[in-house]
C-alpha positions in Angstrom: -14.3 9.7 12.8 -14.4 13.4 13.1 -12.5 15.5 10.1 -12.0 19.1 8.9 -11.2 21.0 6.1 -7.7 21.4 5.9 -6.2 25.0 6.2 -3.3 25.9 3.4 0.6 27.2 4.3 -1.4 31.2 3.6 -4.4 30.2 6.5 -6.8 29.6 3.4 -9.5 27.0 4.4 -10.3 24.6 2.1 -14.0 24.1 1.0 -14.4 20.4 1.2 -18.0 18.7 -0.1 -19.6 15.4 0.8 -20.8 12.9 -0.9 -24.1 14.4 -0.4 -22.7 17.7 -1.9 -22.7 19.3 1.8 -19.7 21.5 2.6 -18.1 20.2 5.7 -18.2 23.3 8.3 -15.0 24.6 9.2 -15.0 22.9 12.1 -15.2 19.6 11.5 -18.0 17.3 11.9 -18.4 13.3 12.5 -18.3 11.4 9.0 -18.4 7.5 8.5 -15.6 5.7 8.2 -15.8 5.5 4.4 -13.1 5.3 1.1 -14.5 8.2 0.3 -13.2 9.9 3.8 -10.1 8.2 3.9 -9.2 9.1 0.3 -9.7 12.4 1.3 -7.4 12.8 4.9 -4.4 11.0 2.3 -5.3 13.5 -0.2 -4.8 16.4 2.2 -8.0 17.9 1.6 -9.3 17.2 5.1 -7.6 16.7 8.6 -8.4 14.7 11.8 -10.5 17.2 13.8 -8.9 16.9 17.3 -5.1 17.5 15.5 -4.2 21.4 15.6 -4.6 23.2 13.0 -0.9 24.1 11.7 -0.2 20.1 13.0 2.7 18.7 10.7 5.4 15.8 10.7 8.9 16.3 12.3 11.1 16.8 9.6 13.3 14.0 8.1 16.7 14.0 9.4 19.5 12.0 8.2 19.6 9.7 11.1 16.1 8.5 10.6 17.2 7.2 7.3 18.6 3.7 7.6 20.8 2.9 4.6 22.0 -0.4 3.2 23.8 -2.6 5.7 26.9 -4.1 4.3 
């Protein structure tokens, strides 16, 4: 899988290290399909590389939200 380092609300990158204490380059570069990779994209700290940069879910809207039935 190919991920970058995420970019903050201000256009800050993040600097995002390895397991081999490498910085992954801004942008992106193929990593295995690890915990420690996937730990990190539901952190936040990185991104899938082929998603745009300021990429984020629609917002939640009442309607989406299925309540109890009765």
């Amino acid at each position: 899988m190919k991920v970058k380092p995420a970019t903050l609300a201000d256009g800050a990158v993040l600097q995002v290290r390895g397991p081999n204490m490498q910085l992954l380059p801004a942008g992106g570069q193929d990593v295995p399909e690890t915990q420690f990779w996937h730990r990190r994209l539901l952190h936040g700290d990185v991104a899938p590389a082929d998603a745009p940069a300021e990429a984020e879910p629609p917002p939640l809207i009442a309607e989406d939200v299925k309540g109890p039935t009765q």
